[in-house]
N, C-alpha and C positions, 0 to 999 in steps of 0.2 A: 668272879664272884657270882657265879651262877645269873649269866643275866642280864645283873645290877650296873646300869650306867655309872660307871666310877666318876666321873665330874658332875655328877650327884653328892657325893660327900665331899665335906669339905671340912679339912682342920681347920681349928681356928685356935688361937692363943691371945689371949686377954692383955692388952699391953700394959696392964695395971700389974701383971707377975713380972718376976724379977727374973730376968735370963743370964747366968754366970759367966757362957762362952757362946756370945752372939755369932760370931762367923759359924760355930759347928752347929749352932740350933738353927740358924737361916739353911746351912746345907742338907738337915735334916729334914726341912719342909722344900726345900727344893727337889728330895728324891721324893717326896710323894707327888709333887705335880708333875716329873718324869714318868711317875708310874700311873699318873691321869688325873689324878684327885684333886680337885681345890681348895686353895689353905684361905686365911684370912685372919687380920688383926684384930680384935673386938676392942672396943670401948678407946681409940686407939686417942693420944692427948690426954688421956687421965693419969698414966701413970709415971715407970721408970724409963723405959725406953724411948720413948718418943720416937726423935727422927732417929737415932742410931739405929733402931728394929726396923728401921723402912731403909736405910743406906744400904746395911746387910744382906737383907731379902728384900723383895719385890709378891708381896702376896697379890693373888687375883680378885680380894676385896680388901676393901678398908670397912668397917666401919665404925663412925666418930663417934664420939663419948657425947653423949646429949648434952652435957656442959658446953660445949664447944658450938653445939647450936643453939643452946635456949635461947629463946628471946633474940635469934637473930635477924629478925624482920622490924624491929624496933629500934630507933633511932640509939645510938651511944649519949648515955649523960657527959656533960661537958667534961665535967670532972674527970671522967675517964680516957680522954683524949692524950696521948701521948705519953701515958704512964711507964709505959715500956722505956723510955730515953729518946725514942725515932721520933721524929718531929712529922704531924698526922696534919696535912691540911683541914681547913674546916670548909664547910661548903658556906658561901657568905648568904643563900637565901634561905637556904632549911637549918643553918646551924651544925648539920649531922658532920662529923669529921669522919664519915666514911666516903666523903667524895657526891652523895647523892641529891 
């Protein structure tokens, strides 16, 4: 490309789209980082694929849906301790049930 450092561009695919046939779309971003390029997830946790688009391929970025980190320097309200079903220790001096 006349030049142009090709691991300068980078695909990226928004994990919030809907991918039909993950194995042949992961090996379709696997030929461009054979041919130098780098790929990458956007907004990755917001949407359809989650972890199956990361089992598939292995992009050379991730990056996470700002959902996923708002607010993540602030302690967890109680309330929301364990919602998931997995039983989340709570820290017995700060209260915080991430351990801190």
């Amino acid at each position: 490309m006349h030049g142009f450092p090709l691991e300068r561009i980078i695909f990226e695919v928004t994990e919030g789209e809907r991918v039909e046939d993950g194995p042949s779309f992961a090996e379709i971003l696997r030929e461009y980082q054979r041919c130098g390029f780098k790929t990458a997830i956007d907004d990755f946790g917001a949407g359809y694929a989650g972890l199956s688009l990361l089992a598939d391929f292995q992009p050379d970025l991730i990056k996470l849906d700002t959902g996923l980190v708002r607010r993540a320097d602030r302690p967890i309200p109680p309330h929301h301790c364990g919602q998931s079903g997995a039983h989340v220790p709570r820290n017995e001096h700060t209260g915080d049930c991430r351990g801190r």
